[in-house]
ROVO-827117 format. One record per residue (C-alpha): residue number from 1; chain; x, z, y. Coordinates in nm, 2 decimals. Layout:
<rs>
NUM, A, X, Z, Y
...
</rs>
This chain:
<rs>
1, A, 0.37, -2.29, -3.24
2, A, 0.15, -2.32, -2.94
3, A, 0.09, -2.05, -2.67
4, A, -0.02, -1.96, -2.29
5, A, 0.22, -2.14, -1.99
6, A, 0.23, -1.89, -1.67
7, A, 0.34, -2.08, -1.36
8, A, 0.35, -1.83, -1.10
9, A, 0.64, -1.74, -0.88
10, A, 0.59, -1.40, -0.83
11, A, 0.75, -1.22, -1.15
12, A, 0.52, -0.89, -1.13
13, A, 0.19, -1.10, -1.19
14, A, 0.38, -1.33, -1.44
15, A, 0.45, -1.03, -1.63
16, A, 0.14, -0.86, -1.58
17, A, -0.08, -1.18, -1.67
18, A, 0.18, -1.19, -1.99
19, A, 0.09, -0.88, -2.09
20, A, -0.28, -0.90, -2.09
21, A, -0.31, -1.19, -2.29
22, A, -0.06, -1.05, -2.56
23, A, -0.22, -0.75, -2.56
24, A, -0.54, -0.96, -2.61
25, A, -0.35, -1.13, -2.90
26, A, -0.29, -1.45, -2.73
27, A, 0.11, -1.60, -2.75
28, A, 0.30, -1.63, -2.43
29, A, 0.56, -1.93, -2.41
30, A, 0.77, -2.12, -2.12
31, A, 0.70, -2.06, -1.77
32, A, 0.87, -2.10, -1.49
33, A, 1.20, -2.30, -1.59
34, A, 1.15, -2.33, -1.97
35, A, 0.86, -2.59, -2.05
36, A, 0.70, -2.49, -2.39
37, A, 0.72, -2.75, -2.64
38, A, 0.35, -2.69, -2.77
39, A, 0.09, -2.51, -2.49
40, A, -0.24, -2.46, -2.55
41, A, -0.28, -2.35, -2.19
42, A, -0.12, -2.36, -1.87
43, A, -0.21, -2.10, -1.59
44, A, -0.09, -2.20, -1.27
45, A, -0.08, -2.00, -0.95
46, A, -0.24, -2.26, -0.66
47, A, -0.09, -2.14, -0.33
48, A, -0.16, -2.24, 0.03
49, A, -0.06, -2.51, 0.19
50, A, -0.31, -2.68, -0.04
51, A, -0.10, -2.98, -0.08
52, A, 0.18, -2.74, -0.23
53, A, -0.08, -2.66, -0.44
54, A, -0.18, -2.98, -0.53
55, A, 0.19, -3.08, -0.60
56, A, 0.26, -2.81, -0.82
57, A, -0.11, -2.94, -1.05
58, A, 0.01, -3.22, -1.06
59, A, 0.35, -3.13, -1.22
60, A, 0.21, -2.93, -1.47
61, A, -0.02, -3.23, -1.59
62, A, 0.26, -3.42, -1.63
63, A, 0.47, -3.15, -1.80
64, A, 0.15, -3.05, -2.04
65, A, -0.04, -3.38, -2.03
66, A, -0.38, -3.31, -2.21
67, A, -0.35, -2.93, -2.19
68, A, -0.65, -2.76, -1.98
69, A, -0.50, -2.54, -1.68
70, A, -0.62, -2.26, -1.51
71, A, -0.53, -2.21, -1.13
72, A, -0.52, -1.88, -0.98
73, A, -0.52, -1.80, -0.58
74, A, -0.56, -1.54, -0.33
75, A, -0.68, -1.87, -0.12
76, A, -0.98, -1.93, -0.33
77, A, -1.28, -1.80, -0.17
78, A, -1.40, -1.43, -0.37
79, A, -1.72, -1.51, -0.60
80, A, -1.63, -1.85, -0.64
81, A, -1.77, -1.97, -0.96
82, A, -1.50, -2.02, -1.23
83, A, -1.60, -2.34, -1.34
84, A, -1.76, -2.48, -1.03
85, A, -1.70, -2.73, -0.76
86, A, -1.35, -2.58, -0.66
87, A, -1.26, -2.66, -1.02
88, A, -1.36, -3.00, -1.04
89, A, -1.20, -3.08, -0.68
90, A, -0.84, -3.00, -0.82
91, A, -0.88, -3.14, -1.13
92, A, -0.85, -2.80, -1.36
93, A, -1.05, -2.66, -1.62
94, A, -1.12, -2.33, -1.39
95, A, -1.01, -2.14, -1.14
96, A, -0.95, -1.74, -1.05
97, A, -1.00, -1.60, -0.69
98, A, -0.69, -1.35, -0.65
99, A, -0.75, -1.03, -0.72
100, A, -0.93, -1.01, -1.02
101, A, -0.97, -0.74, -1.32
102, A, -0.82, -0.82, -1.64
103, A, -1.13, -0.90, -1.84
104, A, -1.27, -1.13, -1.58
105, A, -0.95, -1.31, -1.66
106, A, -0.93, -1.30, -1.99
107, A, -1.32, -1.33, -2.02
108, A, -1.21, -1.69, -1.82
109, A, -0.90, -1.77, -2.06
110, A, -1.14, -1.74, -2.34
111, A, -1.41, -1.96, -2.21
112, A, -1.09, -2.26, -2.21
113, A, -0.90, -2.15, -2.55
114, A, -1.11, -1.94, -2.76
115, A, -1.06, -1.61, -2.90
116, A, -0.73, -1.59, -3.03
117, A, -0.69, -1.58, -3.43
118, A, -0.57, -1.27, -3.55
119, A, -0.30, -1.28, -3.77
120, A, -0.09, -1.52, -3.57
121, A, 0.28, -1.51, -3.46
122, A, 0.10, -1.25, -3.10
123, A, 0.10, -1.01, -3.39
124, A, 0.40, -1.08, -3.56
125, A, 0.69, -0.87, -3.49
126, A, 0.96, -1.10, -3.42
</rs>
């Protein structure tokens, strides 16, 4: 079963990012220390120094090779466009400027994955 990676090391906005997309319908698996078999996604937290950052792309490329990733970071300049130059310069499908509001970040999830399909395991207790 496929599902939503969160690489973050702050365990408030993993949890809060978790909860946004399964409210949304979307499947949260792996993280942090448990790679998910099967991701669809993989939203990474960029920080600062930038070649951390770039490190920590570059590992979850080669843990989810073919999977699109989203960074996120309070480094990235505020109204930087999702999709944009920042983007294409780390190598990720888009990026999120820390803070945002929950639908500007699910409105960007969408924009990679799709709408999730109702009906699928998000809903299924379990």
């Amino acid at each position: 079963m496929s599902g939503i990676v969160i690489i973050d090391d702050d365990a408030l906005m993993r949890s809060l990012l978790a909860e946004w997309l399964t409210a949304d319908g979307y499947r949260v698996c792996g993280g942090q220390s448990e790679p998910a078999p099967h991701a669809e996604l993989v939203i990474a937290d960029v920080f600062m120094p930038r070649h951390l950052g770039v490190e920590l792309l570059r590992a979850a490329r080669a843990a989810y090779p073919g999977v699109p990733i989203i960074a996120i970071s309070g480094h990235f300049r505020p109204g930087v466009r999702s999709a944009g130059p920042a983007a294409e310069a780390l190598g990720v499908a888009r990026v999120i400027a820390k803070p945002f509001a929950r639908e500007a970040f699910l409105d960007v999830v969408r924009s990679v994955v799709g709408t999730p399909q109702r009906g699928d395991a998000a809903d299924k207790p379990g």
